[in-house]
C-alpha positions as CSV (number, residue, x, y, z in Angstrom):
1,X,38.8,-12.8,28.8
2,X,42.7,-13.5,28.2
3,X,44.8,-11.7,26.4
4,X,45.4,-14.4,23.6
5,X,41.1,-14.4,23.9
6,X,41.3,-10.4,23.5
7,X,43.8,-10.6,20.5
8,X,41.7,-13.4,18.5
9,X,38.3,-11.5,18.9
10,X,39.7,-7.8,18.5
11,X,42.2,-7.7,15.5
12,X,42.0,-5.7,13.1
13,X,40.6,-7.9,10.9
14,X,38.2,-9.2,12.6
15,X,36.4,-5.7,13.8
16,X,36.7,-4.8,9.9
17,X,34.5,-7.2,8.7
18,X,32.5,-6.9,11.3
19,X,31.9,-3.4,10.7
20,X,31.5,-4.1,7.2
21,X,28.9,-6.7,8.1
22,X,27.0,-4.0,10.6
23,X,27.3,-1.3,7.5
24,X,24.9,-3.8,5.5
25,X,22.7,-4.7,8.4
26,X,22.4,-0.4,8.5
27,X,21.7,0.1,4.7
28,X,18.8,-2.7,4.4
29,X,17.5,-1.0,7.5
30,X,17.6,2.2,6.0
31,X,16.0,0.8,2.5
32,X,13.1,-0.4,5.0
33,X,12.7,2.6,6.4
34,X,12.4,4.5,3.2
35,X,8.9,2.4,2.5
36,X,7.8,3.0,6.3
37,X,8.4,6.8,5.5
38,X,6.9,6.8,2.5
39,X,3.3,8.4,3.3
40,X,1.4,10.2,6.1
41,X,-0.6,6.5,7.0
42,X,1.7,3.9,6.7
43,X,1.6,0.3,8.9
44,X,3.3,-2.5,8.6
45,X,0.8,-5.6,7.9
46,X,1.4,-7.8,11.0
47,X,2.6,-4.8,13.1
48,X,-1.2,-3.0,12.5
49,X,-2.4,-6.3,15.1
50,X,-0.3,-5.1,18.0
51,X,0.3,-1.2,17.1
52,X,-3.4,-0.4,17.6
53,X,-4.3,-1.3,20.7
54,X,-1.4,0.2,22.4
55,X,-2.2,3.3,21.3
56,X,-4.0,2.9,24.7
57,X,-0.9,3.3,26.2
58,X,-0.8,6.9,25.1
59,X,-4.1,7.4,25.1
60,X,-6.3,5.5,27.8
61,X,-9.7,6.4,26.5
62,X,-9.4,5.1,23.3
63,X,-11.0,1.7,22.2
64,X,-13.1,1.2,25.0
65,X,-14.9,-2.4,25.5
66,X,-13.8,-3.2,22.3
67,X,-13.5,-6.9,21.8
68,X,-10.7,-7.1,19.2
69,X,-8.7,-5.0,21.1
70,X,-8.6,-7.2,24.3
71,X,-8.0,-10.4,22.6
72,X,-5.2,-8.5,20.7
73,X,-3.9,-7.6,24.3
74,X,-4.5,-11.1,25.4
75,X,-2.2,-12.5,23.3
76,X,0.3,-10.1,23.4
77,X,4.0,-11.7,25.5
78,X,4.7,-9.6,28.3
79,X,7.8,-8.7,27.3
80,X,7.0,-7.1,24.1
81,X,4.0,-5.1,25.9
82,X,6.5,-4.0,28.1
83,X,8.9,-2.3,25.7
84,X,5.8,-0.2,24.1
85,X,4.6,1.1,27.0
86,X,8.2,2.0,28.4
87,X,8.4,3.9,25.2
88,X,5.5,5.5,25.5
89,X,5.7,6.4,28.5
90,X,9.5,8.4,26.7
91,X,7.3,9.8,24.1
92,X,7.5,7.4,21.4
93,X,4.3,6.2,19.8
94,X,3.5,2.2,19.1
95,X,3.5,3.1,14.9
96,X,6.5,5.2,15.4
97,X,8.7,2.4,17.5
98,X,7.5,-0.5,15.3
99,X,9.4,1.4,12.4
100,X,12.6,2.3,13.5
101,X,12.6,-1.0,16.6
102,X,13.7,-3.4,13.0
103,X,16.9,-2.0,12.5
104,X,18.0,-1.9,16.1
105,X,17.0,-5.2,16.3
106,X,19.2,-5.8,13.1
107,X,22.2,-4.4,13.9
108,X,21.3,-7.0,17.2
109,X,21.0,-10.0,15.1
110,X,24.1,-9.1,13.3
111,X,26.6,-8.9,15.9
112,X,25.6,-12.0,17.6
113,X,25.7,-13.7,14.0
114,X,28.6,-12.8,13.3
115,X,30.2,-13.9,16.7
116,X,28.7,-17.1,16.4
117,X,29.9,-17.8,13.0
118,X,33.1,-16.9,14.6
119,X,33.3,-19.0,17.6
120,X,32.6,-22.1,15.2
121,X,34.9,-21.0,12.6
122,X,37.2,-18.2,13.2
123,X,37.4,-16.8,9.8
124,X,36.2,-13.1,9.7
125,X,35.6,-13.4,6.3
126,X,32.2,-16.4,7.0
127,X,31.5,-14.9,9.8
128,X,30.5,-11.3,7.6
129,X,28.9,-13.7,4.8
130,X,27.1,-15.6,7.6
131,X,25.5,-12.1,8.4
132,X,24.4,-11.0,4.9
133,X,23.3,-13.9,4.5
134,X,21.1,-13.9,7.2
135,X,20.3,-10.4,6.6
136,X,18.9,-10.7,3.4
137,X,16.9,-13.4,4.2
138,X,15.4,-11.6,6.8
139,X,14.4,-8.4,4.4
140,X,13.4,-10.6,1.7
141,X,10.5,-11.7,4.4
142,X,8.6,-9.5,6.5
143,X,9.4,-11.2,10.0
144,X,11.5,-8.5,10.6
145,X,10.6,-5.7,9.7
146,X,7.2,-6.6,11.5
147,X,8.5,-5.3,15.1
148,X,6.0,-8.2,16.5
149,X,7.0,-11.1,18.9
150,X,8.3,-12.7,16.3
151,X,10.9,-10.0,15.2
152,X,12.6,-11.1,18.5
153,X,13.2,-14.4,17.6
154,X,16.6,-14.0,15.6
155,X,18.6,-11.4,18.5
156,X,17.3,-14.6,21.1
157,X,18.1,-17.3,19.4
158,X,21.1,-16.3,18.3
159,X,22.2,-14.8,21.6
160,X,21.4,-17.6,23.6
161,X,23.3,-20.1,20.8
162,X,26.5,-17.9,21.3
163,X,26.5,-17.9,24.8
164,X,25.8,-21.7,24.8
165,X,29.1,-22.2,23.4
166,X,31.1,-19.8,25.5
167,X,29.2,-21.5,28.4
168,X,28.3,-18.2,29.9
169,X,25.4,-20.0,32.2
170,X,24.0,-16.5,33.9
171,X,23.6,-15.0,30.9
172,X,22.0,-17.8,29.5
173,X,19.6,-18.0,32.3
174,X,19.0,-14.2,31.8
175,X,17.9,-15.2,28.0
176,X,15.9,-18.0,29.1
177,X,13.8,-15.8,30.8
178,X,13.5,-13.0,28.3
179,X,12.3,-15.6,25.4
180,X,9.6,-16.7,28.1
181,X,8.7,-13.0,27.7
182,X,8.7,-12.6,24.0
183,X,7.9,-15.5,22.1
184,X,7.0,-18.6,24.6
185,X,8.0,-21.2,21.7
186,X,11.3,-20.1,21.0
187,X,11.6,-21.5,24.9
188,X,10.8,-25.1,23.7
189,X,13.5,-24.6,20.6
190,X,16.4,-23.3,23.5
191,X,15.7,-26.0,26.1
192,X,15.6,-29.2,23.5
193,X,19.0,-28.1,22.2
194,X,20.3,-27.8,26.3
195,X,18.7,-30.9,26.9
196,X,20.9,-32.2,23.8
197,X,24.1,-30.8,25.1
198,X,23.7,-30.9,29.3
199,X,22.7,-34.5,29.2
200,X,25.7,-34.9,31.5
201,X,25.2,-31.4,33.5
202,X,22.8,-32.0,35.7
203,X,23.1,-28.8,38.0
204,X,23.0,-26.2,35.2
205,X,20.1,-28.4,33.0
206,X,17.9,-28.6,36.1
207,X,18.7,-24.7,36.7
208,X,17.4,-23.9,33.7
209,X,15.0,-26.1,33.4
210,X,13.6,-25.2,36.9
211,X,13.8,-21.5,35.4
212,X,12.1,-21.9,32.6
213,X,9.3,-23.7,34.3
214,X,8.8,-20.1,36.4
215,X,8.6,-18.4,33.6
216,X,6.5,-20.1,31.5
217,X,4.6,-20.8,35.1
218,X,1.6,-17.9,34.4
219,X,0.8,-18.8,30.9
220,X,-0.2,-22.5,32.3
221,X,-1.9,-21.2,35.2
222,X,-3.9,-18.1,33.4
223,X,-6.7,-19.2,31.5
224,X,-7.2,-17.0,28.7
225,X,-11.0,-15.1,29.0
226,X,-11.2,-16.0,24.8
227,X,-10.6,-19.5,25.5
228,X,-10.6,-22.3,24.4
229,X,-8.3,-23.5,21.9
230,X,-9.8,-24.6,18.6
231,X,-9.1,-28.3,18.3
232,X,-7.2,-30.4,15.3
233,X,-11.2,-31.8,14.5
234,X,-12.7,-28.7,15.2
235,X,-10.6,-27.0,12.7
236,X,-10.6,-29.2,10.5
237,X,-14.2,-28.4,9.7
238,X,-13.7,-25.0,9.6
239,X,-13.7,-23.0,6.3
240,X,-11.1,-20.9,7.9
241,X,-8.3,-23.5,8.2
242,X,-8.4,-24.4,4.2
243,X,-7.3,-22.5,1.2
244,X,-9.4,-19.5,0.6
245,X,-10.2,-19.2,4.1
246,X,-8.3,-16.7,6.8
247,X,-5.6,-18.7,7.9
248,X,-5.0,-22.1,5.9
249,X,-3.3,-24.8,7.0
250,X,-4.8,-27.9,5.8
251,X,-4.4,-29.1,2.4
252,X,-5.7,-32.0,0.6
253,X,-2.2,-32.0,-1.4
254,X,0.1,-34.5,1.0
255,X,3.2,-32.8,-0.9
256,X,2.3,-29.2,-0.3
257,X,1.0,-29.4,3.0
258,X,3.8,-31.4,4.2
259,X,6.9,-29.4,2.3
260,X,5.5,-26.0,1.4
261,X,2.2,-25.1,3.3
262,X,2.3,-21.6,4.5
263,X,1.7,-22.6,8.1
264,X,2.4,-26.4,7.8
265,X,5.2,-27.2,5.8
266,X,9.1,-28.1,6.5
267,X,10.7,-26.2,4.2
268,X,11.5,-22.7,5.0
269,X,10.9,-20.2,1.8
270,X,14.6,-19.1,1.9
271,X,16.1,-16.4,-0.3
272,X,18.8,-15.6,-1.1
273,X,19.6,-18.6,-3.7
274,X,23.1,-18.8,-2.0
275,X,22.1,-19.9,1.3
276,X,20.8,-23.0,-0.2
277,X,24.7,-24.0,0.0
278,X,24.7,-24.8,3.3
279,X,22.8,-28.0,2.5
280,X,26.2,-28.6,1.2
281,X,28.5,-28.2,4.2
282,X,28.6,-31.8,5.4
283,X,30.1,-32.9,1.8
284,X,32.6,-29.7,2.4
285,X,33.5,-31.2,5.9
286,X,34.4,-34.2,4.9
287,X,36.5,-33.6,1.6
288,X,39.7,-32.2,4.0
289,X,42.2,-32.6,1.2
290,X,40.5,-30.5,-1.6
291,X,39.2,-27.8,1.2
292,X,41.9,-27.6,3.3
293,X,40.2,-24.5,5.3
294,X,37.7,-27.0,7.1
295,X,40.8,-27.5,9.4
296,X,39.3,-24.7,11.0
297,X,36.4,-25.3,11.7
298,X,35.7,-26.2,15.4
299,X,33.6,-29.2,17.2
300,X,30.8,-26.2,17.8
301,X,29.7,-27.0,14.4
302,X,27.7,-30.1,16.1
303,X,25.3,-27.7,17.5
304,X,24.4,-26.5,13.9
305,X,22.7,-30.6,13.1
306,X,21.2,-30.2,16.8
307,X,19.4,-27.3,16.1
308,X,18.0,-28.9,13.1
309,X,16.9,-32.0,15.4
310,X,15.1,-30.1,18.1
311,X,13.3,-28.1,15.0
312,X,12.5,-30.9,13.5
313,X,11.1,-32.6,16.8
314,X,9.0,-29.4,17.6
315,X,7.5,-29.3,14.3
316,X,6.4,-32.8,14.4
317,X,5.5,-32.4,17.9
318,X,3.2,-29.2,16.6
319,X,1.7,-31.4,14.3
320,X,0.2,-33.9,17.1
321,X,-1.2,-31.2,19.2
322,X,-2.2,-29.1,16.7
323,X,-2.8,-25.1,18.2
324,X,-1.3,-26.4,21.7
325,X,2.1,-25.4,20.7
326,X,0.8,-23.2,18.0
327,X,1.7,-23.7,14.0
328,X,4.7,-25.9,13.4
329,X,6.3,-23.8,11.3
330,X,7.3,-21.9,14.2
331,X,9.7,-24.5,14.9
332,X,11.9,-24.1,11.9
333,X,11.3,-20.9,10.0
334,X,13.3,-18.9,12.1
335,X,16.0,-21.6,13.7
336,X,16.5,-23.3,9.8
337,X,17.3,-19.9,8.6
338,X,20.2,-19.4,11.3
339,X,21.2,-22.4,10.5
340,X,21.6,-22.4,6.9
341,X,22.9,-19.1,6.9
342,X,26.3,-20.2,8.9
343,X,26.2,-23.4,7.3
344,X,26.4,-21.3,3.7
345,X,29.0,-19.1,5.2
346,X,31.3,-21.9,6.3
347,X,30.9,-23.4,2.9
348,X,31.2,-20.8,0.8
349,X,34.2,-19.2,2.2
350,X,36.1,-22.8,2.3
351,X,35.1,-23.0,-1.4
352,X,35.9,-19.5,-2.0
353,X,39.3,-20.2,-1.0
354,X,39.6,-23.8,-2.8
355,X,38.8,-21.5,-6.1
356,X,41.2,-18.8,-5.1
357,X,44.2,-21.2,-4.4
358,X,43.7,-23.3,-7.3
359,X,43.8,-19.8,-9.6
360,X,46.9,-19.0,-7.6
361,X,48.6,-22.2,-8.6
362,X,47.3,-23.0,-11.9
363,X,46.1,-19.2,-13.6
364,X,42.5,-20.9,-14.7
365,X,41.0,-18.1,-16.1
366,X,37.3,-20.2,-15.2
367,X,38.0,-20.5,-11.7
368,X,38.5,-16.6,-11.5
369,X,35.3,-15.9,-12.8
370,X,33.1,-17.9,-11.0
371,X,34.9,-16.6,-7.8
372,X,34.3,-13.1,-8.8
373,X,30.3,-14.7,-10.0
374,X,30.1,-15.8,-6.6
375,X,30.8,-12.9,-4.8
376,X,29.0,-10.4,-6.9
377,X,25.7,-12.6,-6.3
378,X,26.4,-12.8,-2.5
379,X,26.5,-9.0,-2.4
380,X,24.5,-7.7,-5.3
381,X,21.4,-10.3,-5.6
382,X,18.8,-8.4,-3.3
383,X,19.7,-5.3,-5.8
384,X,18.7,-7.1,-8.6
385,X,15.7,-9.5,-7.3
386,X,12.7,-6.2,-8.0
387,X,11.1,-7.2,-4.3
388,X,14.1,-6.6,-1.8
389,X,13.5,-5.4,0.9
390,X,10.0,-7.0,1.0
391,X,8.4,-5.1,3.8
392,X,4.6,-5.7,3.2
393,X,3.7,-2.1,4.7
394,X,0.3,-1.2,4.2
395,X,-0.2,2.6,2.5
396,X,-3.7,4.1,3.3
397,X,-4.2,7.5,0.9
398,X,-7.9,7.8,2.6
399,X,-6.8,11.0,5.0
400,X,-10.3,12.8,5.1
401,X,-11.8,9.5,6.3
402,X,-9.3,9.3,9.6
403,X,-9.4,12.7,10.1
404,X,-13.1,12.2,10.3
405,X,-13.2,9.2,12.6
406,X,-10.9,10.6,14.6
407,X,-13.1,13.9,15.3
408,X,-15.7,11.0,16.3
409,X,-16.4,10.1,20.3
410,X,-13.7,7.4,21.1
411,X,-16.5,4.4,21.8
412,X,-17.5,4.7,18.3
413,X,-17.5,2.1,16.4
414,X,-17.4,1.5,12.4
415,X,-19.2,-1.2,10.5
416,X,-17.8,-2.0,7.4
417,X,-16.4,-4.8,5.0
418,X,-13.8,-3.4,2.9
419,X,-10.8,-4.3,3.6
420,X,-10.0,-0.5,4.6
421,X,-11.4,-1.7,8.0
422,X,-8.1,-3.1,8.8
423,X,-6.8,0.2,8.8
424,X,-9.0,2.2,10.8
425,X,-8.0,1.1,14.3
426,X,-4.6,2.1,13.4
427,X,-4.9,5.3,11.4
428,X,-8.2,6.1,12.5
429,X,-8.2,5.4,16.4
430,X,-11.6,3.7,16.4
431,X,-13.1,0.5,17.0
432,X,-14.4,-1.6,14.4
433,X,-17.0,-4.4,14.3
434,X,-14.9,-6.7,11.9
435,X,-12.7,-7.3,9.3
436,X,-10.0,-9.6,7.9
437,X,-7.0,-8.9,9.6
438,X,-8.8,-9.3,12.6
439,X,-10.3,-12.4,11.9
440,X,-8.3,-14.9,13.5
441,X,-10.3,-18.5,14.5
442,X,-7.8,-19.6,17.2
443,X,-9.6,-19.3,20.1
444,X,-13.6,-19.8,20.0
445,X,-14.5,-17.1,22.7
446,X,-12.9,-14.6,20.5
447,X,-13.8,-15.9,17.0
448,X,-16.9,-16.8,17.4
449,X,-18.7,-13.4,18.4
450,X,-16.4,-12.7,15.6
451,X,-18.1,-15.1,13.1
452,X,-21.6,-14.4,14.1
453,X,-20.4,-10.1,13.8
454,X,-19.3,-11.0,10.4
455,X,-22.8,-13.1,9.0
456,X,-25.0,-10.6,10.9
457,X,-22.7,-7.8,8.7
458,X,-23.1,-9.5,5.2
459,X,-26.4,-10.3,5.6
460,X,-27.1,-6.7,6.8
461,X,-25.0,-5.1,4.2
462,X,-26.8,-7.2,1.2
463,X,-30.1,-7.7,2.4
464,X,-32.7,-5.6,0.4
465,X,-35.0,-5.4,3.9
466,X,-33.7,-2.2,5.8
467,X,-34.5,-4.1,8.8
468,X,-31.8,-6.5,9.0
469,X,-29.3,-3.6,8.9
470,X,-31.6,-1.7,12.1
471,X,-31.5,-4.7,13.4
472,X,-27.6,-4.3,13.8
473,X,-27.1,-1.3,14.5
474,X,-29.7,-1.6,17.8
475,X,-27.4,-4.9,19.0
476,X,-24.4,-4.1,18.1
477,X,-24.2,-0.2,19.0
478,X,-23.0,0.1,15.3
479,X,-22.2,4.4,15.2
480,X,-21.5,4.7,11.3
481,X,-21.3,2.3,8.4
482,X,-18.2,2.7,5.8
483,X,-18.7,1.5,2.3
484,X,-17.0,1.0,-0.7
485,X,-18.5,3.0,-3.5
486,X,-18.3,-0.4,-5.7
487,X,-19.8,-2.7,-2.4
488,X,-22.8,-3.7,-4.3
489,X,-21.1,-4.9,-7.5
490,X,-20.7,-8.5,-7.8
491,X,-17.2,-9.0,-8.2
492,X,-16.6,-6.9,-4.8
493,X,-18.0,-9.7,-3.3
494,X,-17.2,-12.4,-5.0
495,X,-12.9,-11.2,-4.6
496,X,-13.4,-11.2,-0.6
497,X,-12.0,-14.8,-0.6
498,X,-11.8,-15.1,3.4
499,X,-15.9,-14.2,3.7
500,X,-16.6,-17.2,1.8
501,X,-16.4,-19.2,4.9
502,X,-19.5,-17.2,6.4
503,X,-22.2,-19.7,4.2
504,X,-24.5,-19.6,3.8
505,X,-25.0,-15.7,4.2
506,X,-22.2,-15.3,1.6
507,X,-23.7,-17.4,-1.0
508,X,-27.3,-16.2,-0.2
509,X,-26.0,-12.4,-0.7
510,X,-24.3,-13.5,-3.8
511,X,-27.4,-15.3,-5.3
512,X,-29.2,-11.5,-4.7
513,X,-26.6,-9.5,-6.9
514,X,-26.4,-12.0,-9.5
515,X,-30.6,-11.9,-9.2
516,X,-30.1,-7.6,-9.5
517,X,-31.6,-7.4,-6.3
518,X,-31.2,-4.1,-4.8
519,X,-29.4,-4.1,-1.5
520,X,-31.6,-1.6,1.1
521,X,-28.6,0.2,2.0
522,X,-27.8,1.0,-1.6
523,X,-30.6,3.4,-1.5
524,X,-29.9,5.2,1.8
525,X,-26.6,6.6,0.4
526,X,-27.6,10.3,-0.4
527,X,-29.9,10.8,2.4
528,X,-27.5,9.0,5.5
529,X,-24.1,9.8,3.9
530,X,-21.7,12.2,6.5
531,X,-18.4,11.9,4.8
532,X,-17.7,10.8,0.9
533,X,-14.3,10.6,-0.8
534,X,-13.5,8.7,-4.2
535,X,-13.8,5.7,-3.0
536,X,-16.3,5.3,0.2
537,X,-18.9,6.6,1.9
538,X,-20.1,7.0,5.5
539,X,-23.5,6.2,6.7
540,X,-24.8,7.4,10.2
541,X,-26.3,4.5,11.9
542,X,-28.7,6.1,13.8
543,X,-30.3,8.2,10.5
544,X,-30.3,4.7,9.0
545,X,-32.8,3.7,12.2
546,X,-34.7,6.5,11.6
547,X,-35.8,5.6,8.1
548,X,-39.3,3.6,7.5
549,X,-40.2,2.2,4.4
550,X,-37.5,2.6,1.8
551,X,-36.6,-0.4,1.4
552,X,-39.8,-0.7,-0.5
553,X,-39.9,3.1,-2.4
554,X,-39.9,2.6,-6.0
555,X,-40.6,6.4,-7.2
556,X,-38.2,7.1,-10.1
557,X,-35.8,9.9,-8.5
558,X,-34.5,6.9,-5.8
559,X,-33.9,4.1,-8.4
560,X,-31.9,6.5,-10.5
561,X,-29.7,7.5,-7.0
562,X,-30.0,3.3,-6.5
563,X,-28.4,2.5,-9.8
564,X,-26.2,5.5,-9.6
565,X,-24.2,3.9,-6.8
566,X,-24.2,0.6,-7.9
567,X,-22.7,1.4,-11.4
């Protein structure tokens, strides 16, 4: 670097508002941390998917032969696998790193922002909005604050973009290689925009390209043991992929599948309300005279529309072969958010200044104050909003019940529908034979067993034969059955939206509620329970085997015990 380079990118200035910029990127951290920290079991939603199987990591023994864990594992990147277990291996546990890795990876995602604001217009000032921006956008979503593959999306992205246009080619190469190893189809978003911009060179585009085919090189050759894919007409069939089921996508509103759907739609869900101004920066660019501070903006801005392109193109693309490059809002959630979070900076600080010169030269009171509105929006919104910093951790208050487990042999494993199941391989350390979280119909040699766990469970759970439920236990290898203390009340049932794809057990063991049919395992509470708290109770499987004929006992003593649960 020159010295005119050195003086440009260290003044004083410039490393103040960029250590202003890092001071926010610290205090939402910290605010996140506060709600990790806030109980003894604590998980991040999306993080509880990857944390729990690599518990293995510190301990081998645990979850062994347990399906969900090896699909979990399966569909881990390498990457990411590879920065738990080096972790581990220092003495930091999976939960542990998946709370604190957010705001390293913040402070990541900040500095690289904030340089590539700069490089396409050098005005500290954008470059620290570009990072609150993009800050609070991130905290008011959870992709963050996950720690999954996805988290490393934004320090990639934004890494590779920067040193795209200082044409640092190695390091590019280097970056190429670790988005392989992280999230495979932020690959596809890197090479369409190098493809855009190489067009005329050939020896660094087929480098790269040549590069990236190595990397991506074992994920076409290994053929996952859960596959294959489900299909665009396969799914389309499937409960599963419509609202109400696990993972929606379709929608039989054209608007709302097309603009908003969750996993289908174009537009990001972007807050904060300012960053919707970068939809305004082309108008900006062109109106020189009034904004005289566009003169500084550089011919790098280009690269902002051909991000937007390639998104655009992936998403589409997504759409085609639906599941081969996974859901299409990966294509634009995280590179539209980048986007509009320079594109707001640069306009907002060019109008900023058109407000600020005109009260300099004229003393309009009006122009003042919607500067000063402005501003105090940009910095105070999240403050005010009531759900910044929207972390979606998971709180668990059940500590007797993993205590228990955990006292359990490791190859146990826990039957149960309540959505505390999600927990258990986390907090508790044990396997589990379903529940929602895990419950992902992507690939048939993992979701179905899945499918066929989950209707053999509700018909077990509701059927008022005992045998059904021995039969379960005897295939399965089921070691202990958790339930709810209100599992055999109608509206327990009937709120479990995602089980309504299981027909038609689910409607069958709705029909014998609404009918006041007794559920066998409604009777067997007293005599089969091993742990109960407040809220659930844990059967032993193999005293539930053990038991003949009580599905039919009518004696008076057992119904009152019967109708004593179920109230």
């Amino acid at each position: 670097m020159n010295e005119i380079s050195s003086k440009k990118y260290f003044n004083k200035s410039v490393l103040l508002w960029l250590t202003i910029s890092l001071l926010f990127a610290i205090f939402y951290g910290i605010l996140g941390l506060q709600k990790a920290f806030r109980g003894e079991y604590v998980a991040q939603d999306d993080a509880r998917e990857y944390v729990f199987w690599m518990q293995r990591f510190v301990n081998p023994e645990l979850l062994p032969n347990d399906l969900i864990a090896d699909y979990f594992k399966s569909i881990t990147p390498f990457g990411y696998t590879a920065i738990y277990k080096l972790m581990a291996s220092l003495g930091i546990y999976p939960l542990l790193l998946s709370k604190f890795l957010p705001i390293v990876l913040g402070l990541i995602i900040t500095i690289y922002c904030f340089w590539l604001c700069f490089e396409i217009f050098p005005v500290p000032i954008a470059g620290f909005i570009s990072t609150l921006l993009l800050n609070q956008s991130l905290w008011f979503k959870s992709d963050l604050v996950s720690a999954t593959p996805k988290s490393f999306v934004y320090p990639l992205l934004l890494a590779f973009l920067y040193y795209l246009l200082r044409e640092s080619w190695l390091i590019i190469c280097l970056i190429i290689v670790l988005e392989g190893l992280f999230y495979p189809p932020l690959l596809l978003i890197s090479l369409g925009i190098l493809f855009i911009r190489l067009r005329s060179n050939y020896f660094w585009l087929v480098a790269i390209l040549g590069l990236a085919f190595i990397v991506m090189l074992p994920y076409a050759l290994t053929s996952s043991e859960f596959g294959p894919v489900v299909t665009a007409s396969q799914a389309g069939k499937m409960p599963e992929f419509w609202p109400g089921g696990r993972h929606p996508f379709f929608d039989t509103n054209p608007w709302r599948f097309w603009l908003i759907g969750q996993h289908s739609g174009i537009l990001p869900p972007l807050m904060p309300p300012l960053i919707w101004l970068g939809l305004f920066l082309p108008m900006v660019l062109r109106d020189v005279s009034r904004f005289p501070l566009v003169n500084l903006v550089k011919s790098q801005v280009n690269i902002l529309p051909q991000i937007i392109v390639v998104s655009l193109t992936l998403f589409f693309a997504a759409h085609t072969f639906f599941l081969k490059l996974f859901f299409p809002t990966r294509y634009t959630i995280h590179s539209l958010r980048i986007v509009m979070a320079i594109a707001a900076a640069i306009a907002l600080t060019v109008i900023l200044d058109n407000f600020f010169r005109a009260y300099q030269q004229k003393r309009r009171v009006w122009q003042l104050v919607l500067t000063v509105t402005l501003a105090f929006i940009l910095v105070l919104y999240p403050n005010l909003s009531g759900r910044f910093p929207t972390t979606d951790y998971r709180q668990s208050g059940e500590s007797a019940l993993y205590k228990f487990l955990q006292q359990q042999s490791q190859d146990s494993l826990i039957a149960s529908l309540s959505d505390e199941a999600d927990n258990i391989p986390t907090f508790g350390q044990r396997s589990i034979f379903v529940s929602r979280e895990y419950a992902l119909p992507f690939h048939l040699g993992y979701y179905s067993p899945i499918r066929q766990r989950t209707i053999d469970l509700i018909r077990a759970q509701y059927s008022p034969n005992l045998a059904a439920a021995k039969q379960l236990i005897q295939k399965y290898g089921v070691d202990f059955w958790l339930l709810e203390r209100t599992a055999f009340k109608l509206e327990y049932l009937t709120q479990k939206s995602w089980l309504k794809s299981f027909q038609p057990v689910f409607t069958e063991a709705v029909n014998s509620l609404e009918h006041g049919t007794t559920p066998a395992l409604a009777k067997l509470t007293s005599h089969c329970s091993v742990l109960e708290t407040q809220n659930f109770i844990v059967l032993k499987a193999d005293c539930i085997l053990t038991l003949h004929g009580y599905e039919n006992n009518q004696d008076r003593s057992f119904s009152q015990k019967a109708v004593g649960f179920l109230d």
